[in-house]
C-alpha positions in Angstrom: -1.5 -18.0 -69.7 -4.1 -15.5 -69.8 -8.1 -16.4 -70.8 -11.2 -14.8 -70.2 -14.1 -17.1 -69.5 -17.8 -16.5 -68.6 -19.6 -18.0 -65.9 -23.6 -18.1 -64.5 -23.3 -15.0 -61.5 -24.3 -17.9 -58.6 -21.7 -20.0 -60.0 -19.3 -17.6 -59.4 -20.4 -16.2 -56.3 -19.9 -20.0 -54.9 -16.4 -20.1 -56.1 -15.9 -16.6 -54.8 -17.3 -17.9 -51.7 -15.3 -21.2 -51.8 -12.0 -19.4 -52.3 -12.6 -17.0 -49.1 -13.5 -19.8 -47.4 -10.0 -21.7 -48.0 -7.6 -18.4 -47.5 -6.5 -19.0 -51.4 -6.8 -16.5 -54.6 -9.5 -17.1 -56.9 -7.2 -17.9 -59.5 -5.6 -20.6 -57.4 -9.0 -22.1 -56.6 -9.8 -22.5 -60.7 -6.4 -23.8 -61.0 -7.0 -26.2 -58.3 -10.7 -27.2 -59.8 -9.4 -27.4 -63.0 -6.7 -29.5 -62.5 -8.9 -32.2 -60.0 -11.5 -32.5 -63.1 -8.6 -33.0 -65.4 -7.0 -35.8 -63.5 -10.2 -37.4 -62.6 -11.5 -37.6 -66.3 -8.2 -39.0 -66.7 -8.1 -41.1 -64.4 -11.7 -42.6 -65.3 -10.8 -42.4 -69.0 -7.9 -44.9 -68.6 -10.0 -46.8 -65.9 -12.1 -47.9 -68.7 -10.4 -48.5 -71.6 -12.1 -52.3 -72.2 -15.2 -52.6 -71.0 -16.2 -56.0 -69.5 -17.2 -58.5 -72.0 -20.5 -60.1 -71.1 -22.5 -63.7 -72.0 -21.1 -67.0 -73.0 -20.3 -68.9 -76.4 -22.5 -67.4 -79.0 -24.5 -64.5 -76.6 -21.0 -63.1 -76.1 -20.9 -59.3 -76.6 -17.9 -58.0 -78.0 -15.9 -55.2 -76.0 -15.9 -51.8 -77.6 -13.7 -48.9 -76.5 -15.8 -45.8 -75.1 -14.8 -43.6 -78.3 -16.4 -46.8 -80.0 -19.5 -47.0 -77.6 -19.9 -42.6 -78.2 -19.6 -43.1 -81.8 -22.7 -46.2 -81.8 -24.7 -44.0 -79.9 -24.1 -40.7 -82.2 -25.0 -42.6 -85.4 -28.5 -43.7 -83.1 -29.3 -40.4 -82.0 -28.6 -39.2 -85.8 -31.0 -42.0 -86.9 -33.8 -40.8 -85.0 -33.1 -37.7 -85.9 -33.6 -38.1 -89.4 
């Protein structure tokens, strides 16, 4: 697939510079980037799917999921907001 994407000039200049460095294409160097931040944010995504539970008896904190923990912290950042 073809895409067009726009990046900050020293940002690209590293990549540029990266992808000389290892003999490879700069399209195989964003492929390769890409697809090590894919896999880690996968990886770390599936790491943490249940948070610990903390505290005994009646302190105990419930476990949330993180789409759970995102979603408490946009409806407090909305609150202050307002």
């Amino acid at each position: 697939m073809r895409t067009t994407i726009e990046l900050p000039d020293p940002l690209f200049r590293v990549a540029k510079t990266m992808a000389t460095e290892k003999g490879i294409s700069l399209k195989a160097f964003f492929t390769e980037a890409l697809k090590n931040a894919v896999t880690t944010t996968e990886a770390a995504s599936q790491r943490m799917e249940q948070p610990p539970i903390s505290g005994t008896g009646k302190n105990r904190i419930p476990s949330r999921s993180n789409a759970e923990l995102a979603d408490l912290l946009l409806e407090e950042d909305l609150a202050k907001a307002r």
